[in-house]
N, CA, C and O atoms as a GROMACS GRO file, in nm:
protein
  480
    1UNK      N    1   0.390  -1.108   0.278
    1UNK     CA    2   0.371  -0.978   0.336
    1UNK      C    3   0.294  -0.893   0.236
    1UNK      O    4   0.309  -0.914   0.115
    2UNK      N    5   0.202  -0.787   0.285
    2UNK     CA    6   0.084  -0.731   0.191
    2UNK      C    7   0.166  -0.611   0.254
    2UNK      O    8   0.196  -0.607   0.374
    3UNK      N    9   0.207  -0.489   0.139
    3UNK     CA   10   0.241  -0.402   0.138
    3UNK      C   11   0.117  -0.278   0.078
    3UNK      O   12   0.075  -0.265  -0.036
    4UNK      N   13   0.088  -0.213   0.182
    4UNK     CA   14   0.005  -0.135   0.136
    4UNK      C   15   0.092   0.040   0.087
    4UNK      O   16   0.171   0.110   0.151
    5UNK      N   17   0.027   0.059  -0.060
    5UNK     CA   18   0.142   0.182  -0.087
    5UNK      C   19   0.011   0.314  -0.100
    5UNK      O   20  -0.096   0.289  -0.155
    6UNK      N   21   0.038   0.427  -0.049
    6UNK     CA   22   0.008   0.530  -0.101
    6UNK      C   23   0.084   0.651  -0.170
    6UNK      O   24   0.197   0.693  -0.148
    7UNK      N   25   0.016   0.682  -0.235
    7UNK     CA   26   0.181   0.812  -0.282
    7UNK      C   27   0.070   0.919  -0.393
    7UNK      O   28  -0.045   0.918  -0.438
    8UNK      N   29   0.205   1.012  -0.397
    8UNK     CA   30   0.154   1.094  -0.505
    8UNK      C   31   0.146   1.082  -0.622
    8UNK      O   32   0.198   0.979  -0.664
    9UNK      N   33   0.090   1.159  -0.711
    9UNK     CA   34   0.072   1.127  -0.852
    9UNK      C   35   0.186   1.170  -0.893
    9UNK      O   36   0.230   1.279  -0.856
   10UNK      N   37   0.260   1.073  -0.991
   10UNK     CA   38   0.369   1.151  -1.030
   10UNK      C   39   0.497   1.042  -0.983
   10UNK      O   40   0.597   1.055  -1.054
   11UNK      N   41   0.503   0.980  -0.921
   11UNK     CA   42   0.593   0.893  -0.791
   11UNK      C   43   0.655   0.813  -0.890
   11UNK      O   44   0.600   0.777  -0.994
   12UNK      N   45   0.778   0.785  -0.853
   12UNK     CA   46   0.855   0.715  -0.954
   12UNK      C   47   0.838   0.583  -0.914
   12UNK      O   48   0.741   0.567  -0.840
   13UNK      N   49   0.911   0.469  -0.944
   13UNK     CA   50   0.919   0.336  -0.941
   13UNK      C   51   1.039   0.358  -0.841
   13UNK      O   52   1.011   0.333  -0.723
   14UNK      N   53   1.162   0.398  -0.866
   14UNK     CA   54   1.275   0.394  -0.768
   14UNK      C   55   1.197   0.447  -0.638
   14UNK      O   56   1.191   0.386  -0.532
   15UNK      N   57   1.129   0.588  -0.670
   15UNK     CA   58   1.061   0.628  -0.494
   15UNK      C   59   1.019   0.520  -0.416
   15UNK      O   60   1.072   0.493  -0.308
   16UNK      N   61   0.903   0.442  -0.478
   16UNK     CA   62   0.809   0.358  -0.472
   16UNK      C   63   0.911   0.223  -0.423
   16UNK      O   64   0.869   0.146  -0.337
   17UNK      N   65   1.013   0.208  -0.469
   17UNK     CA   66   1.107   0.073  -0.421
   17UNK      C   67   1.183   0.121  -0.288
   17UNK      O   68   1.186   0.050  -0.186
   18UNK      N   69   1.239   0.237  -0.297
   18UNK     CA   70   1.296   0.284  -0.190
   18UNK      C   71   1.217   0.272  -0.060
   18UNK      O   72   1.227   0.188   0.029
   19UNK      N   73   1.124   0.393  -0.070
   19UNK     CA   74   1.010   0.345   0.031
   19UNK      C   75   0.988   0.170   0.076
   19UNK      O   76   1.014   0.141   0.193
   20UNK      N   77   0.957   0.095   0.014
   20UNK     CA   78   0.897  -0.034   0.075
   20UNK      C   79   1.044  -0.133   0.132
   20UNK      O   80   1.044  -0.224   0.215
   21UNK      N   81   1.158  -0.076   0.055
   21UNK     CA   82   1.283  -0.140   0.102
   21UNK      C   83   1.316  -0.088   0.245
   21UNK      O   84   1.381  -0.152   0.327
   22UNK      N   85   1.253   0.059   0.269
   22UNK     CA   86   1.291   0.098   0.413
   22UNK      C   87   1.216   0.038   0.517
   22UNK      O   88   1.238   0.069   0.634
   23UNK      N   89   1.144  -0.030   0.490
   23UNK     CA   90   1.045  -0.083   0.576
   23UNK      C   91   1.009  -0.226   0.601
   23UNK      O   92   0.992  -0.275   0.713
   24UNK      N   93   0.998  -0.303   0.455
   24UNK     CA   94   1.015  -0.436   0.469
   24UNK      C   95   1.059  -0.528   0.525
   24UNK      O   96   1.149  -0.587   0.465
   25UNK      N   97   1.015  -0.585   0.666
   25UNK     CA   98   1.136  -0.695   0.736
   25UNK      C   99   1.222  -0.746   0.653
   25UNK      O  100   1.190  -0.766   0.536
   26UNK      N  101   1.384  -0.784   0.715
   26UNK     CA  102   1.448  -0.827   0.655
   26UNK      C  103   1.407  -0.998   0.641
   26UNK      O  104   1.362  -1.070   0.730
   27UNK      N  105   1.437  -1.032   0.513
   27UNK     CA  106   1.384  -1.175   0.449
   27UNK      C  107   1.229  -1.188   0.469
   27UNK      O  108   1.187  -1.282   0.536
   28UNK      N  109   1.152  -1.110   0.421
   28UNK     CA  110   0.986  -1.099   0.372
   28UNK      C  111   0.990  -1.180   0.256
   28UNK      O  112   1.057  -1.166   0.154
   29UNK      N  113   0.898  -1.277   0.290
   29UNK     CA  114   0.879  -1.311   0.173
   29UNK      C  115   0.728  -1.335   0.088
   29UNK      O  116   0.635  -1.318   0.166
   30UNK      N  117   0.689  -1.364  -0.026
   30UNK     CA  118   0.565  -1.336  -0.091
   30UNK      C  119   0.536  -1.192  -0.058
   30UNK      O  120   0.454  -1.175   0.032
   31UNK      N  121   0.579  -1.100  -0.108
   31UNK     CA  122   0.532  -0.946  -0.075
   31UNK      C  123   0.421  -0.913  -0.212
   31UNK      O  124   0.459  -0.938  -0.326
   32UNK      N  125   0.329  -0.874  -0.195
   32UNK     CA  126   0.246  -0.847  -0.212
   32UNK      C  127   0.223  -0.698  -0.211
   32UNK      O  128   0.248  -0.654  -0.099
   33UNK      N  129   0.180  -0.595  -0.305
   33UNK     CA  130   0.175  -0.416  -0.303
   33UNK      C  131   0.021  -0.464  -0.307
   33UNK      O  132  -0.029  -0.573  -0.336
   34UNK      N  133  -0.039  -0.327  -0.261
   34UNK     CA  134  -0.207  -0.304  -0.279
   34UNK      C  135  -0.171  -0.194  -0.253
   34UNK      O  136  -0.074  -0.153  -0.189
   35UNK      N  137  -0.305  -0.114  -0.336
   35UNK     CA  138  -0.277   0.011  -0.304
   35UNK      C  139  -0.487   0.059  -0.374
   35UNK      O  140  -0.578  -0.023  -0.386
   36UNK      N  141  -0.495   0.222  -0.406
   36UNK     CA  142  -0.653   0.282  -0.430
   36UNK      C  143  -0.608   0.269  -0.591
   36UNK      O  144  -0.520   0.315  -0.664
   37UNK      N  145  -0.736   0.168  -0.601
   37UNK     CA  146  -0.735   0.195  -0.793
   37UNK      C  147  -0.687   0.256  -0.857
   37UNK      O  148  -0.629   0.223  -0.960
   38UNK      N  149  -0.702   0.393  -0.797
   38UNK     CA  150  -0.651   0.496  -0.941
   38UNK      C  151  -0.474   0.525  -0.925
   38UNK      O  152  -0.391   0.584  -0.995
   39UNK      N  153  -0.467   0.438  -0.777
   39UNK     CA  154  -0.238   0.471  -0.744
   39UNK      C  155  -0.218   0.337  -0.827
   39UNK      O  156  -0.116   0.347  -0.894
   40UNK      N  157  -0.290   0.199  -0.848
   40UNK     CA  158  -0.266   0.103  -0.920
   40UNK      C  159  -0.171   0.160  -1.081
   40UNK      O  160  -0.057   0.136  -1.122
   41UNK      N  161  -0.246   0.214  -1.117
   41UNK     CA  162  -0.254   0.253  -1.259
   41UNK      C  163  -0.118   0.351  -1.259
   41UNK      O  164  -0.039   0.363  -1.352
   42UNK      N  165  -0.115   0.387  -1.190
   42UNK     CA  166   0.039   0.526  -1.203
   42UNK      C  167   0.129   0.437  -1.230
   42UNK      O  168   0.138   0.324  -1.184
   43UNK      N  169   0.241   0.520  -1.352
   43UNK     CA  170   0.327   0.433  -1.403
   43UNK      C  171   0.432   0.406  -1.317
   43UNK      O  172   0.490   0.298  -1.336
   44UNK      N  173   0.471   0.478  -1.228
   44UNK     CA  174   0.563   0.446  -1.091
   44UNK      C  175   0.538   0.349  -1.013
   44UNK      O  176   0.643   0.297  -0.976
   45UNK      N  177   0.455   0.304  -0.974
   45UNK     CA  178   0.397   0.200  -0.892
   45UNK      C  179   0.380   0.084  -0.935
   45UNK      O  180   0.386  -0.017  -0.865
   46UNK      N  181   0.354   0.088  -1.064
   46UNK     CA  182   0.272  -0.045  -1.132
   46UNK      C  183   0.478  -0.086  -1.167
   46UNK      O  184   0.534  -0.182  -1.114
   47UNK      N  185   0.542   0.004  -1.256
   47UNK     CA  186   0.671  -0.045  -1.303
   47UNK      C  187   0.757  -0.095  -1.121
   47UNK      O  188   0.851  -0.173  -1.105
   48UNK      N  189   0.702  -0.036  -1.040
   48UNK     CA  190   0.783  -0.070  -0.904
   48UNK      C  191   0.766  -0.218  -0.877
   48UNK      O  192   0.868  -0.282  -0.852
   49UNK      N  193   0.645  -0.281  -0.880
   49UNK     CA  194   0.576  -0.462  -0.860
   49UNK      C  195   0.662  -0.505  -0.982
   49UNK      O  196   0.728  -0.608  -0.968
   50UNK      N  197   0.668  -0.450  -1.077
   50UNK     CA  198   0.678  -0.520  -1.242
   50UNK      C  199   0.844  -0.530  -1.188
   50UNK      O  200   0.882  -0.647  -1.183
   51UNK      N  201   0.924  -0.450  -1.156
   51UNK     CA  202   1.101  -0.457  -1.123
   51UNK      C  203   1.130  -0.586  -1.028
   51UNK      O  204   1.225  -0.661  -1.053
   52UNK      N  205   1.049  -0.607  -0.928
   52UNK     CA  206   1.066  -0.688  -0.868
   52UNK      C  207   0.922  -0.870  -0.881
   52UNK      O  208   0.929  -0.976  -0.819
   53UNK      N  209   0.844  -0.834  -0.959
   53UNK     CA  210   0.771  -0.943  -1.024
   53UNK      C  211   0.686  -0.977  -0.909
   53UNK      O  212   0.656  -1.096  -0.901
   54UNK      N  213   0.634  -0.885  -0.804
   54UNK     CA  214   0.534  -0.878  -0.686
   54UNK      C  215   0.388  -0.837  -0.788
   54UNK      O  216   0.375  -0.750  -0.874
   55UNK      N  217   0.304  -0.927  -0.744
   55UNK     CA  218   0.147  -0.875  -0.728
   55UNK      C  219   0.120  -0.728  -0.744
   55UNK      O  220   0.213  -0.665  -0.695
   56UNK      N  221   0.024  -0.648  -0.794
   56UNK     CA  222  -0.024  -0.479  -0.730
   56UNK      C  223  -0.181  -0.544  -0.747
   56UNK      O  224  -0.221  -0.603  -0.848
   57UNK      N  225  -0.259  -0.519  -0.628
   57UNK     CA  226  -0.375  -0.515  -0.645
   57UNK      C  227  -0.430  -0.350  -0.598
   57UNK      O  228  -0.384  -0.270  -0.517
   58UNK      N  229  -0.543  -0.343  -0.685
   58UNK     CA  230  -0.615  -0.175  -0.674
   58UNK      C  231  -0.717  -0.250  -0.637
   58UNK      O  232  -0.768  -0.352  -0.684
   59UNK      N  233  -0.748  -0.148  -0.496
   59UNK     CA  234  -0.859  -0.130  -0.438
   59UNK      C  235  -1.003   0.000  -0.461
   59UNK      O  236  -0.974   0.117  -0.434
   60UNK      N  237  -1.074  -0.014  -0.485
   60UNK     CA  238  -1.160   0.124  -0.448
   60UNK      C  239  -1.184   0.209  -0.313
   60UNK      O  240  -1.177   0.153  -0.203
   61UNK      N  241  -1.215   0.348  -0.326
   61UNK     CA  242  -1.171   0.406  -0.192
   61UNK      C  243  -1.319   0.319  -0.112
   61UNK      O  244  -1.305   0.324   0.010
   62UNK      N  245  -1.364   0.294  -0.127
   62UNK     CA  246  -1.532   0.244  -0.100
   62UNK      C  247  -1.438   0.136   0.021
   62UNK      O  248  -1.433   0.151   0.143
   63UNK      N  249  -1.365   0.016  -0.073
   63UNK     CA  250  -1.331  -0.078  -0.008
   63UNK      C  251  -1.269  -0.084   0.120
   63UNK      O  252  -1.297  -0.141   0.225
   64UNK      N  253  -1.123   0.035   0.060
   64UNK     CA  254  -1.035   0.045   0.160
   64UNK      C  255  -1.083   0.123   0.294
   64UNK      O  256  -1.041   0.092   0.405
   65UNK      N  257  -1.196   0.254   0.266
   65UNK     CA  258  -1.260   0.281   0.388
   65UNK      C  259  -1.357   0.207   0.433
   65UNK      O  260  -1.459   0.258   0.480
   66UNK      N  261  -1.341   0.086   0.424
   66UNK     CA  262  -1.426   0.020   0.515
   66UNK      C  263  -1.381  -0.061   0.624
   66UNK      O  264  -1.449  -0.124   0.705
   67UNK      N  265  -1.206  -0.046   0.609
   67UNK     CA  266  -1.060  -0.104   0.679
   67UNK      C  267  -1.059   0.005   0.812
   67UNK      O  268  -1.029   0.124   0.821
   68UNK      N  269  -1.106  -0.095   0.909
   68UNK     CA  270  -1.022  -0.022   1.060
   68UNK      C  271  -0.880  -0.016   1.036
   68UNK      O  272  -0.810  -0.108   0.992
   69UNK      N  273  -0.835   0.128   1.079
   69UNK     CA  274  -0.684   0.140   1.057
   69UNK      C  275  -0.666   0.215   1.205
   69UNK      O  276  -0.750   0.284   1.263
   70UNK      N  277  -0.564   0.188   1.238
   70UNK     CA  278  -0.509   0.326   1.354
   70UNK      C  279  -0.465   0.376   1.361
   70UNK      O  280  -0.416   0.398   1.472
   71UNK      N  281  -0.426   0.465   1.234
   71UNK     CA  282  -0.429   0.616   1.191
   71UNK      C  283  -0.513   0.666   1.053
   71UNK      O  284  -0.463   0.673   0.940
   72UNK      N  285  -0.636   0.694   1.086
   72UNK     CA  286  -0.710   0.714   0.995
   72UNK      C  287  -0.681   0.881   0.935
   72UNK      O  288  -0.618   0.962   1.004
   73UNK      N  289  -0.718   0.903   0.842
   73UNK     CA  290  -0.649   1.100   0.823
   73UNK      C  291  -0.778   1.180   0.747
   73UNK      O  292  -0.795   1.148   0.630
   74UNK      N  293  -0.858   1.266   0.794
   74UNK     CA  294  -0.926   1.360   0.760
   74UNK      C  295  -0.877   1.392   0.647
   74UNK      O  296  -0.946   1.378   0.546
   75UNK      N  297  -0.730   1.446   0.640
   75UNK     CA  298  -0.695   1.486   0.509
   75UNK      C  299  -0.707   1.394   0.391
   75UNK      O  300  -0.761   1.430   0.286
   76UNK      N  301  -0.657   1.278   0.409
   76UNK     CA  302  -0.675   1.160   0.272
   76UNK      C  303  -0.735   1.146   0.259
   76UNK      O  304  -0.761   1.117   0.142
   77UNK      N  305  -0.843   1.147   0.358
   77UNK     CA  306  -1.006   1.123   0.351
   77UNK      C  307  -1.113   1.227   0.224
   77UNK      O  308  -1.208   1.192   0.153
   78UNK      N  309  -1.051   1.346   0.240
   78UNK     CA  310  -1.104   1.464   0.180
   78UNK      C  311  -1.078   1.444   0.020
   78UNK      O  312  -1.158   1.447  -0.074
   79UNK      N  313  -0.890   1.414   0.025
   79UNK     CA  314  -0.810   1.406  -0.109
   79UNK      C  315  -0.905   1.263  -0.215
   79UNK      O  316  -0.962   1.264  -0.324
   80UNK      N  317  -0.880   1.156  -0.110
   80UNK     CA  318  -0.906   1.083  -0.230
   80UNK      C  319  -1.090   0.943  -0.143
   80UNK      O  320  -1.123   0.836  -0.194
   81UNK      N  321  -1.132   0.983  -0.064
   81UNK     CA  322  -1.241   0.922   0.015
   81UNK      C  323  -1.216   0.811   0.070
   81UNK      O  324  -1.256   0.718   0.000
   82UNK      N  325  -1.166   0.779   0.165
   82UNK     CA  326  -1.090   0.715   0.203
   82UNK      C  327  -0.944   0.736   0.342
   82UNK      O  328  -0.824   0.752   0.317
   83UNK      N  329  -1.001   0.730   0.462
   83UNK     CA  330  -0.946   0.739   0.544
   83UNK      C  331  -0.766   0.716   0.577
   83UNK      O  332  -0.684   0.764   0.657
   84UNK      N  333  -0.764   0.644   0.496
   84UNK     CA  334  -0.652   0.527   0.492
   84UNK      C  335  -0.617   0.512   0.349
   84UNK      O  336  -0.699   0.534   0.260
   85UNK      N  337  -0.479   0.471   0.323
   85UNK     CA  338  -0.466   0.418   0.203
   85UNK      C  339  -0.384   0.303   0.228
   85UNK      O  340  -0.417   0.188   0.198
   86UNK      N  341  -0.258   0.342   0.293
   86UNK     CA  342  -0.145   0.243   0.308
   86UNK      C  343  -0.209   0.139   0.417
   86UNK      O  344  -0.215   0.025   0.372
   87UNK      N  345  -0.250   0.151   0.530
   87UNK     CA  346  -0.310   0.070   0.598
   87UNK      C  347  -0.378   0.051   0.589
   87UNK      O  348  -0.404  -0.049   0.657
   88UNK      N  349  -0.483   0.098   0.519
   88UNK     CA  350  -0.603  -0.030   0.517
   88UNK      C  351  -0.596  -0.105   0.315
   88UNK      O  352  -0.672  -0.184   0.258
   89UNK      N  353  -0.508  -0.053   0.280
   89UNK     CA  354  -0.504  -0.173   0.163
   89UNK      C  355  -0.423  -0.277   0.197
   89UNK      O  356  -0.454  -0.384   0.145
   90UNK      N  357  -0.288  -0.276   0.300
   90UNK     CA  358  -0.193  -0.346   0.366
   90UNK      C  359  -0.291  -0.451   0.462
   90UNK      O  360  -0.262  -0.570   0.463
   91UNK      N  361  -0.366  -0.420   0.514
   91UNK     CA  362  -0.501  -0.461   0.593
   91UNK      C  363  -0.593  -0.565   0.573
   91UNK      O  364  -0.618  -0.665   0.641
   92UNK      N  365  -0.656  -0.507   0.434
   92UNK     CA  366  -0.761  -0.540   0.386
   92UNK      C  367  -0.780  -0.698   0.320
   92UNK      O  368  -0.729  -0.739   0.217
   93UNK      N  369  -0.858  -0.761   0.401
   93UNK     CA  370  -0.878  -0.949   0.393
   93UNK      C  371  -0.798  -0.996   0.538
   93UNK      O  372  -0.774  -1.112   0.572
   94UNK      N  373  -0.766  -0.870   0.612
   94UNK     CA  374  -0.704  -0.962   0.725
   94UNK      C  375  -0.580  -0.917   0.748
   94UNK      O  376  -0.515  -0.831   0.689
   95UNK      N  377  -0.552  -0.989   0.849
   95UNK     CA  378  -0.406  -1.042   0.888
   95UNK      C  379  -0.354  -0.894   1.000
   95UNK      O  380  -0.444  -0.824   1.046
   96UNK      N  381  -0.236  -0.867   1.027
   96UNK     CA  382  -0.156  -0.797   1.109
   96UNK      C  383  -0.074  -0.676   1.097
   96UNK      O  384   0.035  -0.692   1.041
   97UNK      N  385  -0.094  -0.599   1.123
   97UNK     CA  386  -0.022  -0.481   1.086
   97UNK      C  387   0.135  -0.489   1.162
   97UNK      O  388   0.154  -0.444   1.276
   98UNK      N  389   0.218  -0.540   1.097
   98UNK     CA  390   0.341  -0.518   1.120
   98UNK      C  391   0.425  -0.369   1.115
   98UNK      O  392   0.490  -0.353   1.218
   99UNK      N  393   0.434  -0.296   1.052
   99UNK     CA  394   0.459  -0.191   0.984
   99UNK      C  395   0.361  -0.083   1.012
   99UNK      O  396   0.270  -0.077   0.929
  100UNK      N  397   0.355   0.013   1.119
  100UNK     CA  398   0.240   0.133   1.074
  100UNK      C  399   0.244   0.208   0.963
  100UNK      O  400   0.337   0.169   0.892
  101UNK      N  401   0.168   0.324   0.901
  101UNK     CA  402   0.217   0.411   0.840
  101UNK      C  403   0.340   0.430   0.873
  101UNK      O  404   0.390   0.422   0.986
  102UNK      N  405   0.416   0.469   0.721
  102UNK     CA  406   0.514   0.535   0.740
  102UNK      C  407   0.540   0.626   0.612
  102UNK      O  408   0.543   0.562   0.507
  103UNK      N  409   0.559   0.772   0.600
  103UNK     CA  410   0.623   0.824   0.503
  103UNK      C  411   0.760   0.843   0.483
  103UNK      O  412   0.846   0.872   0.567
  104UNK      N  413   0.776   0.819   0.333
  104UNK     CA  414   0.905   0.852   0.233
  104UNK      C  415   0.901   0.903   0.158
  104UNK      O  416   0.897   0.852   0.046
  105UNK      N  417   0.900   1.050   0.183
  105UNK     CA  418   0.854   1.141   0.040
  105UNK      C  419   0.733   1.183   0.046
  105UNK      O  420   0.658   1.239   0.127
  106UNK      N  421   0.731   1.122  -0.113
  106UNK     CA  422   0.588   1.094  -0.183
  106UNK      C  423   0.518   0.942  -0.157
  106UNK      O  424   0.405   0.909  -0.191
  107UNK      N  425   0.617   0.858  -0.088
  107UNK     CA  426   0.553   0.780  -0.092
  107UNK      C  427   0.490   0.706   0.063
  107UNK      O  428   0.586   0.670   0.131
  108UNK      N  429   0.384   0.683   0.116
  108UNK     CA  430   0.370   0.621   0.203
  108UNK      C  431   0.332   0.487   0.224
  108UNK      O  432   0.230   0.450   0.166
  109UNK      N  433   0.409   0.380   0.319
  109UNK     CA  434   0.401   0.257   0.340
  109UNK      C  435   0.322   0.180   0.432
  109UNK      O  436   0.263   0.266   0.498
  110UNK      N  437   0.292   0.085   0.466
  110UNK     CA  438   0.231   0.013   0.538
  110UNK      C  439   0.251  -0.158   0.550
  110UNK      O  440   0.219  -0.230   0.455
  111UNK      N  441   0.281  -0.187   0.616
  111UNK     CA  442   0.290  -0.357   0.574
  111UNK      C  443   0.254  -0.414   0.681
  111UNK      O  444   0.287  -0.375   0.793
  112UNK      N  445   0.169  -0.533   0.650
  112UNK     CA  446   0.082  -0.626   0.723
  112UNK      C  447   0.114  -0.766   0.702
  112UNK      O  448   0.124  -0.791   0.581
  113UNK      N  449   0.135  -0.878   0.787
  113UNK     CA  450   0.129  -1.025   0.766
  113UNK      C  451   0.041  -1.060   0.791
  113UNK      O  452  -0.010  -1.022   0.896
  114UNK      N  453  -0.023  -1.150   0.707
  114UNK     CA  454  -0.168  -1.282   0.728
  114UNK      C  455  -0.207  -1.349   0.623
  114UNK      O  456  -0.212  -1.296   0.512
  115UNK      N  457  -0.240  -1.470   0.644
  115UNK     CA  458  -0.329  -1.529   0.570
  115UNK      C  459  -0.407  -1.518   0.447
  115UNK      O  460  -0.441  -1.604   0.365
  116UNK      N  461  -0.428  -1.393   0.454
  116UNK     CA  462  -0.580  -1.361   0.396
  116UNK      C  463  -0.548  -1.414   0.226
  116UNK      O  464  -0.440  -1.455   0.182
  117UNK      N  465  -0.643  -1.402   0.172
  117UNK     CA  466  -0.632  -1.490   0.005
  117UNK      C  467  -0.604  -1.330  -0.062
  117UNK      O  468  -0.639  -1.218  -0.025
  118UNK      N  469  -0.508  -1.389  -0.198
  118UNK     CA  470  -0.459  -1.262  -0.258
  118UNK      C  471  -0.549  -1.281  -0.408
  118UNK      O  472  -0.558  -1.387  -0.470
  119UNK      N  473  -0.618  -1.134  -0.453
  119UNK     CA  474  -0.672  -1.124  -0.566
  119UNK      C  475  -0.645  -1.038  -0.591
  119UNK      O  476  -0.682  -0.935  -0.535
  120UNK      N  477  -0.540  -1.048  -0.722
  120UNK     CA  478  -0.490  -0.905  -0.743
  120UNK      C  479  -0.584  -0.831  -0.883
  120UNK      O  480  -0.560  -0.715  -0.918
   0.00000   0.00000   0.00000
């Protein structure tokens, strides 16, 4: 499962676990975070993959707006260029959107099943 995360700057690791635990089918397995380059790097997010020993791949906003999503947002779009964060990094190489957006907080989720090859 490819978990796509967006959140604020600032977002803890517990936020960041909480969030994807509310959402995650029960017994997911290979979960996978992606998220926009510069949410990679926040120490909340990156220590959230590191607690549980999951993948984080950072995307550029370039990449991820190039992801059909079906809820795209003017506003995120403005904030960080990029229509989408949680769904189209959850998205992006493929596969199924299980999970729409969803917010928790600061943090927003997305999760997708497929195939697609993981490069984190």
């Amino acid at each position: 499962m490819r978990v796509g995360i967006g959140a604020r700057p600032g977002v803890t690791a517990e936020e960041v676990l909480a969030a994807v635990d509310a959402v995650l089918p029960a017994g997911a397995a290979d979960v996978r975070l992606a998220t926009l380059d510069v949410r990679a790097a926040e120490p909340g997010i990156a220590a959230a993959a590191a607690a549980r020993g999951w993948p984080l791949a950072g995307h550029s906003a370039a990449e991820l707006a190039a992801v059909a999503v079906p809820a795209p947002s003017a506003r995120v779009a403005a904030a960080v260029g990029t229509p989408s964060v949680a769904e189209a990094a959850a998205l992006l190489g493929g596969g199924t959107l299980v999970v729409p957006r969803t917010v928790h907080g600061r943090v927003t989720v997305a999760v997708a099943r497929g195939s697609e090859p993981w490069t984190p």
